[in-house]
C-alpha positions in Angstrom: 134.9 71.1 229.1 133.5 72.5 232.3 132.7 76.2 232.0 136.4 77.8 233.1 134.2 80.7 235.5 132.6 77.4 237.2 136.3 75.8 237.7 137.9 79.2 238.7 136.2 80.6 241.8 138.3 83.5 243.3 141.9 84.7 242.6 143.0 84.8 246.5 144.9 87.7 247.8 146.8 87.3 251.3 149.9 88.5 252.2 151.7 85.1 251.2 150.2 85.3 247.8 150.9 88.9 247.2 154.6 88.2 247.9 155.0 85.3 245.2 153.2 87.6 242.8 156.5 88.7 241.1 157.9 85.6 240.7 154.5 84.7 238.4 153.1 82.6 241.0 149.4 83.5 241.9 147.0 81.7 243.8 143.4 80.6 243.1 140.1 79.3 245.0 139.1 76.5 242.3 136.4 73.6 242.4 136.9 70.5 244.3 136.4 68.3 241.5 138.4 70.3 238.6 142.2 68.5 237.9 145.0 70.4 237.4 144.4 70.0 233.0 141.1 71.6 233.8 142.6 74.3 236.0 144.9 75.2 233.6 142.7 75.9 230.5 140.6 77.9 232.6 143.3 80.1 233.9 144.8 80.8 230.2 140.9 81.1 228.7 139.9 83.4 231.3 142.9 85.5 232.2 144.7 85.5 228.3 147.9 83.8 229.9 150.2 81.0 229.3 151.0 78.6 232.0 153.6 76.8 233.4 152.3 74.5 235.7 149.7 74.3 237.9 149.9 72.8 241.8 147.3 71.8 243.9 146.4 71.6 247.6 143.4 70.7 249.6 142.6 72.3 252.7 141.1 70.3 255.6 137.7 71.4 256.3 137.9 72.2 260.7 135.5 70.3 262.9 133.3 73.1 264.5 131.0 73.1 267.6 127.3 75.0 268.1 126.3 74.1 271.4 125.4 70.4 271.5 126.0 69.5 267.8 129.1 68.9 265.8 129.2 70.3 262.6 132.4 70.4 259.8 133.4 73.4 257.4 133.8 72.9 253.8 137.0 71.3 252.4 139.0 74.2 250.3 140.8 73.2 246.8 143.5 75.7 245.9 145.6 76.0 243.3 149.0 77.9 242.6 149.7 78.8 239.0 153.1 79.5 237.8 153.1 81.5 234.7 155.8 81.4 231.6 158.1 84.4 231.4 157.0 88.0 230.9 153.0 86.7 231.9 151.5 88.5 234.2 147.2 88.9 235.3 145.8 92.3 235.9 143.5 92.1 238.4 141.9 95.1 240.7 142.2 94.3 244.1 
């Protein structure tokens, strides 16, 4: 298995995520080549959690423009982690 701080990049916090918080949903910056099995193991090895399930969403890199030459930012893979009952990650902010 990868190394679950390689799979799990950054625990995002924006206003959407903060808001689904309570309901055990958080959201998480992951690799682009990590599956959602992957994903999962990090997230309970990592944090000390059980999990539900595990979705998954690519974002688009945008094309960008610097004077004469196209250029493209980096495709995002995010992933929203539902946790069982009672779970809940401690994380400073």
């Amino acid at each position: 298995m990868i190394d679950p701080v390689k799979i799990i990049k950054a625990l995002i916090h924006t206003e959407k995520s903060t808001l689904s918080e309570p309901a055990g949903k958080y959201l998480f910056l992951v690799d682009n080549s990590a599956n959602k099995i992957e994903i999962k193991a990090a997230v309970e090895q990592l944090y000390k959690v059980k999990v539900k399930c595990v979705n998954t969403l690519i974002s688009q890199g945008k094309l960008r423009r610097v004077r004469y030459h196209l250029g493209k930012t980096p495709d995002l893979k995010k992933a929203v982690v539902t946790l069982k009952q009672g779970q809940k990650i401690e994380a400073a902010v």
